[in-house]
N, C-alpha and C positions, 0 to 999 in steps of 0.2 A: 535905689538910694545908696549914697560913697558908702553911710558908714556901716551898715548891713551888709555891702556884697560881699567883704570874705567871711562872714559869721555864717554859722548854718545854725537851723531855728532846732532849738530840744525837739519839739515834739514832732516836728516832720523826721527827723533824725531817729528818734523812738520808733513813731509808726512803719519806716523804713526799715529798720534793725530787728523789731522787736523786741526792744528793751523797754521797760518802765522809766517814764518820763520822771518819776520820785527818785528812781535809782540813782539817773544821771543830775537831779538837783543834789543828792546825797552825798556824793561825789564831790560835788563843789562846797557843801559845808563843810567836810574836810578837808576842802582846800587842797583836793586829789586833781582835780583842773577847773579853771578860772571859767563864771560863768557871766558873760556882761547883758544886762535888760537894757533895752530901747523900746519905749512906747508900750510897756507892760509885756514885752512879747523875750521869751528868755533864748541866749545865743550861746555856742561855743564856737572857740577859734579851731579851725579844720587841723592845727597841728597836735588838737588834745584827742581827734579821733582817733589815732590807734590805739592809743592807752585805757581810754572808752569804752572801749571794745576788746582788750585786754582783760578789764578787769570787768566784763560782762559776762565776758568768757566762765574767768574764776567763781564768779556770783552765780550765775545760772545752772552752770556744769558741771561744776565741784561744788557748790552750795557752801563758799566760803563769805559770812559773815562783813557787813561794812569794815568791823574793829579788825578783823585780817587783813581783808583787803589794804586797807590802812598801814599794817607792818608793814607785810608783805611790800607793798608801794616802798615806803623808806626804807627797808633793808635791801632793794633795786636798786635804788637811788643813791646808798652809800657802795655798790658792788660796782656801779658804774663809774663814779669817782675816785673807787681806786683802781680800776683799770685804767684813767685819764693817768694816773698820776704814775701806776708803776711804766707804763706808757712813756711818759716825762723822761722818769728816772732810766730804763731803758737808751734812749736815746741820748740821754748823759753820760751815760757808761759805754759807749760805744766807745765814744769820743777818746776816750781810753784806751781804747782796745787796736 
């Protein structure tokens, strides 16, 4: 099927991993990564798997909490956009130099 082939299904994914299939829906009601149904069967896009598995990481082997994981996630997400940005500004100050 088109619109299946890049999705990969949660629970083969789980059973694979060994992660809780709950986990990785958990994930997505925080809106940690995007989870799309087709035909009652639940997917995620292969570009949300390392992060997945990042913070399965955190969950199973530090026994860090969804509400951390959740920080944790956005204080990533704002460290990563300020290294875009001093990045930026870097490369504007060259210009100078």
């Amino acid at each position: 099927n088109m619109e299946t082939e890049e999705l990969i299904a949660i629970q083969l994914y789980c059973t694979n991993e060994g992660i809780e299939a709950s986990f990785v829906e958990a994930l997505g009601e925080r809106g940690l990564i995007r989870i799309t149904t087709i035909k009652k069967q639940r997917y995620v896009e292969p570009e949300y798997l390392p992060r997945i598995e990042k913070l399965a990481r955190m969950h199973y082997d530090l026994q860090i909490n969804l509400e951390g994981l959740e920080a944790i996630s956005h204080m990533l997400e704002r460290m990563e956009n300020m290294q875009q940005e001093m990045h930026i500004l870097e490369q504007r100050l060259s210009i100078y130099e």
